[in-house]
N, C-alpha and C positions, 0 to 999 in steps of 0.2 A: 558163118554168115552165108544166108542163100544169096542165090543169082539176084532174087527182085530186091533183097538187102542192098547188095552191096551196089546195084544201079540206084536207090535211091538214096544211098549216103554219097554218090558219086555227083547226083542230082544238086541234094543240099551244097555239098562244098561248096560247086559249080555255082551257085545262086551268091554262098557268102562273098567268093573273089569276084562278084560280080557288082554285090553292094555297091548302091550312090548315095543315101542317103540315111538317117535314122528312121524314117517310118517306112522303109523298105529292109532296114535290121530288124528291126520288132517281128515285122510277119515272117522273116525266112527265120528267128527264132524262136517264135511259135512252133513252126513246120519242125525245126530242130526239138524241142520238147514233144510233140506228135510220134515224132519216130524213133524218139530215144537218146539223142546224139549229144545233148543238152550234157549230159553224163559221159560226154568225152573229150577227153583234153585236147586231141588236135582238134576239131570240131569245133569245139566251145570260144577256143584260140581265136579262132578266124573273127569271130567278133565280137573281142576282147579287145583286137589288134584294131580293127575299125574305130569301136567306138572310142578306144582309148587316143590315138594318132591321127584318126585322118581330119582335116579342118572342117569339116560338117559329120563330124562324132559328137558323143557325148561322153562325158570323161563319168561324168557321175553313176550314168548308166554302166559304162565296163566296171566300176566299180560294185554294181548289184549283180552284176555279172559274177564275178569275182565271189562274193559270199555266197552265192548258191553251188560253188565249185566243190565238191568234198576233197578232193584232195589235188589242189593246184601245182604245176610242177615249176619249175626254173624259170621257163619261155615267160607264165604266163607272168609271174612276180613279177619281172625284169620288162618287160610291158609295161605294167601300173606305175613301178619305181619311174622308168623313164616318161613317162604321161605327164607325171606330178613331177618330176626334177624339173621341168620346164613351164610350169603352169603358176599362176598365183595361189598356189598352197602345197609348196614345197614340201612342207613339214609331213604331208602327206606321204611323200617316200620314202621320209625315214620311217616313218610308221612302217610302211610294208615291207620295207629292208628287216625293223626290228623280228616281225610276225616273220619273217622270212627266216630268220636265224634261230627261233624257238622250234620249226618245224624239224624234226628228226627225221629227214625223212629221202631215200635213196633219190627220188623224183626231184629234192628242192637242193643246189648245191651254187652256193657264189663264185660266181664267175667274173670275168675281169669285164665283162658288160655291167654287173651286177654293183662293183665298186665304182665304174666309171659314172653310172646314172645316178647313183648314190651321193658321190663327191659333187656333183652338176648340182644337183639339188641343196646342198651346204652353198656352194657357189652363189645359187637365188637369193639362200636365205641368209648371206652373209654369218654364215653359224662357224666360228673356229674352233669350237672346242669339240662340238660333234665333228668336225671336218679331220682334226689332230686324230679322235678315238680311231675314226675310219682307216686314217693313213694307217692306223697300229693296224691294223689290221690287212690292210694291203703288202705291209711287210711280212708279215705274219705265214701271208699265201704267196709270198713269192712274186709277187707282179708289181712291187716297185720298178724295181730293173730289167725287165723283162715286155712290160705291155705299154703299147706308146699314148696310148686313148687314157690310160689310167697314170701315168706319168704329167701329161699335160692337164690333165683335171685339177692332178695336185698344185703345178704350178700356175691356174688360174683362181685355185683356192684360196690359194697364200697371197696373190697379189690382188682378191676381191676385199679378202679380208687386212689389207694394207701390212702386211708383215712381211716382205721383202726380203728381209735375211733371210727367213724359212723357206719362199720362193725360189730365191738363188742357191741354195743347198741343195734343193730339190732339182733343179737344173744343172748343177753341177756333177750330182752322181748316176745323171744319165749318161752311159758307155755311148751313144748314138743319138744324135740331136738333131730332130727334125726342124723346118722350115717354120714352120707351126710354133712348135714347142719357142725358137727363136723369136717368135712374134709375139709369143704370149707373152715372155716375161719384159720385152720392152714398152708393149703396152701399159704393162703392172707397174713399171716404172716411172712412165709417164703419168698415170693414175695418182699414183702414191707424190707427184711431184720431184720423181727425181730423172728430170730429162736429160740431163749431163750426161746419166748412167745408163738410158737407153741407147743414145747414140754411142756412149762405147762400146755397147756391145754389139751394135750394130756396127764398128770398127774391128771387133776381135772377131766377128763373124769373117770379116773381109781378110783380118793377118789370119787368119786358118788356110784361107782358101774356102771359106762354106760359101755356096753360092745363094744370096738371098733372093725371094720370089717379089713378087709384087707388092706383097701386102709387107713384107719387113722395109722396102724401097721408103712405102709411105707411112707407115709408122716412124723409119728414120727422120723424114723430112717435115712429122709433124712433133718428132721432138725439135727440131732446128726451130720450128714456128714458136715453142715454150721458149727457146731460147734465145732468138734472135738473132741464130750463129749463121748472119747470112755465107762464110765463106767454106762452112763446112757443111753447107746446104746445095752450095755451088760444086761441092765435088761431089756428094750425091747424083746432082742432074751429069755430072761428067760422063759418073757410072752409069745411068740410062741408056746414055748414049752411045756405050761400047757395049751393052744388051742388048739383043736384037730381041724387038718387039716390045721393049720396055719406054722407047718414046711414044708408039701407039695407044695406049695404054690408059682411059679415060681416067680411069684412078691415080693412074702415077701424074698423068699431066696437073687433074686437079691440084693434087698437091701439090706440084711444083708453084703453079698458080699462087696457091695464097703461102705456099711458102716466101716466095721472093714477095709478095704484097706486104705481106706483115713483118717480113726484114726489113722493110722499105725501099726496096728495089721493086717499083713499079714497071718502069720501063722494058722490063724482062719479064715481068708478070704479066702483061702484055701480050710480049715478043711470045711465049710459050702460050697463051689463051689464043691469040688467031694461028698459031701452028697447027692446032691442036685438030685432027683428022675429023675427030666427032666429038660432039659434047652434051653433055647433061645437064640437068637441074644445079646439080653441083656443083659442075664447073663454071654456071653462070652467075649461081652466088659466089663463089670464089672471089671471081672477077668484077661483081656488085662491089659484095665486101672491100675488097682492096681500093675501088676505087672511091668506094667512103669514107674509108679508114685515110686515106689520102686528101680529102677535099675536093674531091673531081663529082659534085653531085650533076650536073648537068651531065656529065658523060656515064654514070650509073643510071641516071631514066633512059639515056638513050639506048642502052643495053637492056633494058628490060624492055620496049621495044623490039628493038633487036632480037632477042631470044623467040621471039612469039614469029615474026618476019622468016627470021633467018634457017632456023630448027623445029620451027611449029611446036617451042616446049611451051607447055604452060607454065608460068611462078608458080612457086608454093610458097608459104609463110616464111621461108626462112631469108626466099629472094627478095618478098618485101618491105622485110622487115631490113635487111642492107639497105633499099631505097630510101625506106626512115630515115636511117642513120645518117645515109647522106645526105636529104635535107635539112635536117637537125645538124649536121657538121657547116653548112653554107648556106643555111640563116634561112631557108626555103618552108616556109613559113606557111604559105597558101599551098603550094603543092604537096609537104605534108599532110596536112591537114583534108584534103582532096582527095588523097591515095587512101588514108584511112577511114574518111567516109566510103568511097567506092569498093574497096577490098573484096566486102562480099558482093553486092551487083554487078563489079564486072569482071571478078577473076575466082567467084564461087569460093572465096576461102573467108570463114569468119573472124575479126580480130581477137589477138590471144593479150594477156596481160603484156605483153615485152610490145606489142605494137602500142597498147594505151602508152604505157614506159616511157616508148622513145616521144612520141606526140607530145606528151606531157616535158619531159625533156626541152623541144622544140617552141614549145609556146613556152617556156621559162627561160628562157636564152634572149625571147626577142622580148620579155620585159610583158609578156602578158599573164603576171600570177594570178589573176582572176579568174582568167578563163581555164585555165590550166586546174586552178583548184574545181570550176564546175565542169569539167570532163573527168575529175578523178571521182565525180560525185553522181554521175552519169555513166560511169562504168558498170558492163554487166556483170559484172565478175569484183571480188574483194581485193581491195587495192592491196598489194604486198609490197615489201619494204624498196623493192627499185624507186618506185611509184614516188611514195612518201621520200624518198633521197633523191629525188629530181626536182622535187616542188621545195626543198629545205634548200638546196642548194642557190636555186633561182631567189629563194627568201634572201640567201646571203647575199649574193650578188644587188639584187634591187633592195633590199633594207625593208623588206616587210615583216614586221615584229611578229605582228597577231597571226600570221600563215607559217611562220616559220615555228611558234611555238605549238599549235595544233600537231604540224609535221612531226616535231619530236615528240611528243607525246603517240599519234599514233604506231611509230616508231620502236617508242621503247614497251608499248604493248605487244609489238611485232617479236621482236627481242625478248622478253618475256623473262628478263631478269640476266640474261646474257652480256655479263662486262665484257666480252671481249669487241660487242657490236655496238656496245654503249659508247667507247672513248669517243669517236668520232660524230658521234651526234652533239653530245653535252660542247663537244670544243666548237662546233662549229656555229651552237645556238650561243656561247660564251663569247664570240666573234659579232655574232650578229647584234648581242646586246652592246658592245661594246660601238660596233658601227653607229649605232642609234643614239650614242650617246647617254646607255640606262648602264653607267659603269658598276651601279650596285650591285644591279641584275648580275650581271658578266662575274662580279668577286665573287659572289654567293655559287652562281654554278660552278667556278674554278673551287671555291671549297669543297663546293660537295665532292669534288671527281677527286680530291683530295682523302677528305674524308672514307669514302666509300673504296678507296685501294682504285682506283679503276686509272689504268696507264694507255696510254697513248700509245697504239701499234707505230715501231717505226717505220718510217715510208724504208723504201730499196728501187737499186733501180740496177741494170745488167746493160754491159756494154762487151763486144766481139773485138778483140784488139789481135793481129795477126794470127785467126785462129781460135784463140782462148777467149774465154769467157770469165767478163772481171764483174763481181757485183760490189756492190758498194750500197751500207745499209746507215744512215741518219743516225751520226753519231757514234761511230764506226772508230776504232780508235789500232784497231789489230789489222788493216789493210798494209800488205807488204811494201808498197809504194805508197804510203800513206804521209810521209814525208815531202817528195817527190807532188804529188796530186795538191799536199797545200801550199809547196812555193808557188804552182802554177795559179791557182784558184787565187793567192795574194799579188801574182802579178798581174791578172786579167782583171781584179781589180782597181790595182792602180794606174790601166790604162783608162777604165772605166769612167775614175773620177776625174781625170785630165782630159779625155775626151770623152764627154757626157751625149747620149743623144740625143 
C-alpha cells in the first residue's frame, strides 16, 4: 500500500467512527466503494457496526451490507446475530447463526459472544427447543462452565420459557455465581409464579454469605409484594439498612414503598416515601397506588399535586391511572371522570384502554350503567375483556339484564372458546338472572356450564402467620390445620348469630 493509500484509508475509517447518521453512512460508503475498501473486512465492519447498533442505524441496511460481503468473518456475523437477537425479528439470528455454521471457514468461528446473542435471540422469541439444540452445543464448546454471559443467557432462557427445573440446573452447576445470574433466576421465578421460591433464594443467597446488589434487594421485595409476606419484607428493609447506600437507593426505596403498601402496612409506606432523599416517577405511583389500594383517594390527588409542586415530575400513564383507581375505590365520580377527560390537555398523555377500564369501573359502582355502556361505545380503541367485566359486574350489582347479557356475549367472543375464562362469566350472568327473578334463564345457563364440562376456578386467598405463608383454596379439604380453621370459623359463627349486627 502506497503513502497516498494508506492516508486515504486512514481518511475513510476516520469519517466511519465519526458517522451520525444514515445519510451520512451511504455517502462515506460510496467513498468506501471509490477506493476499494468496501472489499475489506475491518473497513466494511465500521458500518455494519453502525447501521446494525446504533439507534439512528438501519438494521436492514447492514444487512445489504452484509450480502455484498464475500467473505464475512466472526466480528461481523456476531454483529447481525446480536442486531437481531434484540430486534422484533429474532428469528433473524438464527438465521445468521445457521449461515454462520455452514461456513468452513478459518475467518468464521463461534465464539462465546456468538452463543451468548444467539441464546438472547431464543429468549425474544420464546423458542425452547431451538434454545435446548443451542445449549448442546454450548456444552459441546466448553462454555457452559466456563463463560458467565453465556451461563446467564441460559438461565434467562429457561425462565422465558417457564421451565424452571431446567433454569435451576442451569444455576446450579455454575462453580461461581454472579449477582446477576442470582437475579435472574428469582425473577424467572416470580415470572413463572413461584414467589415463595424466589425469596428463598434470595435467603440461601444471605445463608452463604453472597452479598446481593440492589437489583436482587428489589426483586426480593417484589416477591414479598406477590406474596404479601409483610414480616419477611420487613427483614429485607432491615438488610438495607445495615448496607450502606442501600437506603439511598431510588429503586430500593420504591420498592420498599409499595411493598409495605400492598402488605397493607401503609403507614411505613409512608414513613419510607417522605424519607426517601429523591424520587421518581415511580416512587410517586408507588405511593399513588398504595394509597388507592388503601382508600385514601383524596390524599392520592393531593400527591399528584404534589409530584408536579414538590419534584417538578411530570405523571405518566401509570400515575394516572392509580389516581383512577382511587376515585373509583371512593365513589369519586366527577373527579374521575374530569382526569380522564383532561389526561391529554393538561398532562400530554393520551388515554390507553386500563384508563377507559377503570372509568367505566367508576361510573358502574355509582349505579350509572348507561353511561358507562356509552363511553365503552365511544372508546377509541376496541374494548377488551377488563372493559366488558366491569360493565357485567355493575350489571350484577344494579340488576340490569339486557347490559349484562350483551357484556357476556361480547365476552365470550373475547374468549374465543376459552373454558377456562368462560366459568366466571356464564355464573355470574346465572346470578344475574336469577336476581331478576328469570329463574329459568339462570337453570338453563347452570345446565349449559354443566353440559359443556366447564368448572368454576376456585377462589384462594394467602395469609403471613409468624413468617409463613398459609394459602388456603375453596374447598380445600388437605389444609394442615384444617381441623383447627373449622372449629374457629364454627365458633365465629355462632357468635355471629347470638350477636347479629
Amino acid at each position: 500500500m502506497t503513502q497516498l493509500q494508506l492516508q486515504a484509508w486512514k481518511r475513510c475509517i476516520s469519517l466511519a467512527q465519526r458517522c451520525a447518521n444514515m445519510s451520512q453512512l451511504k455517502t462515506i460508503h460510496s467513498i468506501f466503494i471509490t477506493h476499494g475498501l468496501h472489499l475489506n473486512n475491518y473497513a466494511i465492519s465500521k458500518l455494519v457496526t453502525f447501521s446494525a447498533l446504533s439507534d439512528s442505524g438501519d438494521l436492514s441496511y447492514a444487512s445489504r451490507l452484509f450480502n455484498h460481503i464475500e467473505k464475512p468473518n466472526s466480528y461481523i456475523y456476531n454483529t447481525l446475530i446480536r442486531a437481531y437477537s434484540r430486534s422484533s425479528k429474532p428469528h433473524l439470528a438464527l438465521c445468521y447463526f445457521k449461515l454462520m455454521l455452514r461456513t468452513c471457514d478459518e475467518l468464521v468461528i463461534c465464539d462465546h459472544c456468538t452463543f451468548h446473542f444467539v441464546l438472547l435471540a431464543c429468549v425474544n422469541g420464546v423458542w425452547l427447543i431451538e434454545g435446548k439444540q443451542i445449549h448442546n452445543w454450548v456444552v459441546k464448546n466448553g462454555l457452559s462452565l466456563l463463560d458467565g454471559h453465556v451461563q446467564t443467557a441460559l438461565i434467562r432462557l429457561y425462565a422465558e420459557c417457564k421451565v424452571m427445573g431446567d433454569a435451576r440446573k442451569v444455576f446450579d452447576e455454575i462453580p461461581q455465581r454472579d449477582q446477576f445470574q442470582w437475579n435472574v433466576l428469582m425473577n424467572g421465578y416470580i415470572r413463572c409464579g413461584f414467589a415463595s421460591e424466589a425469596l428463598k433464594a434470595f435467603q440461601d443467597m444471605l445463608a452463604i454469605g453472597f452479598e446481593p446488589d440492589e437489583f436482587c434487594v428489589v426483586t426480593a421485595l417484589m416477591a414479598c409484594n406477590h406474596l404479601g409476606a409483610l414480616w419477611q419484607g420487613t427483614r429485607v428493609h432491615e438488610y438495607t439498612k445495615e448496607r450502606k447506600g442501600f437506603e439511598s437507593d431510588i429503586f430500593v426505596g420504591t420498592a420498599l414503598v409499595d411493598m409495605y403498601a400492598k402488605c397493607g402496612c401503609l403507614d411505613m409506606a409512608v414513613e419510607v416515601f417522605e424519607n426517601m432523599p429523591k424520587r421518581n416517577v415511580f416512587s410517586w405511583a408507588a405511593i399513588i397506588g398504595g394509597l388507592a389500594l388503601h382508600g385514601h383517594a383524596r390524599k392520592a390527588i393531593h400527591c399528584l399535586e404534589r409530584m408536579q409542586m414538590e419534584d417538578g415530575i411530570k405523571p405518566d400513564g401509570v400515575v394516572l391511572l392509580g389516581v383512577l383507581v382511587a376515585c373509583t375505590h371512593a365513589g369519586l365520580q366527577n373527579e374521575g371522570q374530569l382526569l380522564l377527560h383532561n389526561m391529554r390537555s393538561q398532562y400530554g398523555i393520551s388515554p390507553k384502554h386500563e384508563h377507559y377500564s377503570c372509568v367505566v369501573d367508576l361510573l358502574c359502582r355509582a349505579g350509572k350503567i348507561r353511561e358507562a355502556h356509552e363511553l365503552i361505545r365511544n372508546m377509541p380503541m376496541k374494548p377488551l375483556a377488563s372493559v366488558w367485566g366491569a360493565l357485567l359486574c355493575g350489571c350484577r350489582i344494579h340488576n340490569n339484564v339486557d347490559l349484562a347479557e350483551l357484556a357476556v356475549k361480547k365476552l365470550l367472543q373475547l374468549e374465543n372458546g376459552d373454558k377456562t375464562g368462560e366459568d366466571g362469566v356464564y355464573v355470574q350472568l346465572s346470578n344475574i338472572y336469577l336476581a331478576a327473578q328469570r329463574s329459568e334463564d339462570a337453570v338453563r345457563i347452570r345446565k349449559m356450564i354443566g353440559d359443556r364440562g366447564i368448572r368454576k376456578t376456585p377462589g384462594w386467598s394467602m395469609i403471613e402467620v409468624e413468617g409463613k405463608m398459609n394459602e388456603f383454596i375453596s374447598g380445600d379439604v388437605m389444609h394442615s390445620c384444617r381441623f383447627e380453621i373449622c372449629m374457629m370459623l364454627d365458633l365465629l359463627s355462632s357468635h355471629m348469630v347470638k350477636d347479629p349486627l
